[in-house]
N, C-alpha and C positions, 0 to 999 in steps of 0.2 A: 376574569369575571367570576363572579361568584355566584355560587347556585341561590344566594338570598335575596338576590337583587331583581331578580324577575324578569330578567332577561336570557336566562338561560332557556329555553322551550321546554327542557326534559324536567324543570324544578315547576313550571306551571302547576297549580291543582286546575282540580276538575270543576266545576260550580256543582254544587249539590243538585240544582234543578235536574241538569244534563244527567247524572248517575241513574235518576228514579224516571226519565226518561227515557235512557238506554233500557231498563229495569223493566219498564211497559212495555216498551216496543218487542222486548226477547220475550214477555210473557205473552203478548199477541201474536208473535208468529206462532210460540209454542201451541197456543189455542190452536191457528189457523191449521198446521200440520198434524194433531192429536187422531190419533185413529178414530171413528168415529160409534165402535164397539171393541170390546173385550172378551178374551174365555170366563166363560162363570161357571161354577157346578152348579147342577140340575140334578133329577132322580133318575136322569134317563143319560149321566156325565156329562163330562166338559162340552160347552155349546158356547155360541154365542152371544151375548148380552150385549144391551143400552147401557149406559152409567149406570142407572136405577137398577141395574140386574132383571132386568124381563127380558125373553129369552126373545129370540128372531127365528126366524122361520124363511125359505125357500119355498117358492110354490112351483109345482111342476110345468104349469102353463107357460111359465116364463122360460122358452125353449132359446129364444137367439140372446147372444153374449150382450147385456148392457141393453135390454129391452125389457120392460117391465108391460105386461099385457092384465095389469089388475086396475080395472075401473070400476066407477060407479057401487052396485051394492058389494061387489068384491071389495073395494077401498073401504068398504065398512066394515065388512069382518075381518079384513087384512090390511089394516092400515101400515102403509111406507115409515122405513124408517127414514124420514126426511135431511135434508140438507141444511145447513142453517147458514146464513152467510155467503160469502164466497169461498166456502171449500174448495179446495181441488182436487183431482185423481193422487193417490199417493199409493204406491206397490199395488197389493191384490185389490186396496179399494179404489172404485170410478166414480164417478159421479153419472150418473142416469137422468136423463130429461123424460118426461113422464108428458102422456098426450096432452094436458091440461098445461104446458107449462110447467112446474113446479120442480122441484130435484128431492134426486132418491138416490140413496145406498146401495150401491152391490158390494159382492166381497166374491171378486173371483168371478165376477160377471155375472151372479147372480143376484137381481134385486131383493133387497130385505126386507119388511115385514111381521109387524105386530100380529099377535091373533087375540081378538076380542074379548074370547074366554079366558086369559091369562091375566089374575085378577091379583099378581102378589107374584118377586121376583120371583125365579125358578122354577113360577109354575110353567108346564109343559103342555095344556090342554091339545094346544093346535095339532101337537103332533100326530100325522098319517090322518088326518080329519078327513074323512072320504077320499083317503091315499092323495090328495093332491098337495097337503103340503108336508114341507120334510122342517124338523129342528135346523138352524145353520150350523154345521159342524165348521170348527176353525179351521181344518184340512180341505175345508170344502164338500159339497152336497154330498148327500150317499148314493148310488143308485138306486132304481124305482122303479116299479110296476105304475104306469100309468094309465087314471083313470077320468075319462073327459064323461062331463056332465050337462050338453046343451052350452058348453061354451062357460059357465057363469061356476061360480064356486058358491055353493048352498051349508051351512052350516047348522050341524045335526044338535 
């Protein structure tokens, strides 16, 4: 037999559709598994970051692993770094269901979180904002003095 004759299995090509099909499906998982932050420098060193480079933050409230206790006007000045798709947990990051439904980021059990005033990557505004939120360090949270305010986080 001869490998020209097409009969041989290991002489088969591939159909080109199948390559750029293969090609999709590894670039979709790769999306699906992609961590969903980065370390970025800041003024205040290496943190956390979104693709865009704006940095994440920790709020102290959020005391039990994989519970996000930021609602309502809090979700305004501490907006979730949210879930897109069907993510899954992978290493230190979870996936967090949020009382509304919706999914959120932790890293380390801690849920994630924009802060309002960060208007441009690497800014750092949020951080120690009436001591209740911490920058996300990639080693995980720092410890803290903490300081409860009527339950509700107020932005000065």
């Amino acid at each position: 037999m001869n490998a020209r004759d097409g009969n041989n299995p290991s002489s088969r090509s591939v159909p080109p559709s199948a390559g750029v099909a293969l090609s999709l499906g590894t670039t979709f998982a790769l999306a699906q598994t992609a961590e969903p932050a980065k370390v970025g420098d800041t003024s205040k060193g290496k943190v956390l970051v979104d693709a865009k480079g704006m940095t994440l933050y920790t709020l102290d409230r959020d005391t039990a692993p994989n519970k996000s206790t930021c609602s309502g006007q809090c979700a305004i000045n501490w907006s979730p770094l949210m879930v897109s798709g069907d993510a899954k947990d992978a290493g230190n990051w979870t996936v967090v269901t949020r009382d509304n439904g919706s999914k959120q980021w932790a890293y380390k059990g801690k849920p994630l979180y924009f802060c309002k005033d960060d208007k441009k990557p690497g800014d750092t505004d949020g951080d120690n904002r009436i001591s209740l939120a911490s920058i996300a360090l990639h080693h995980g949270p720092r410890p803290r003095q903490r300081v409860v305010d009527g339950g509700d986080f107020i932005m000065q």
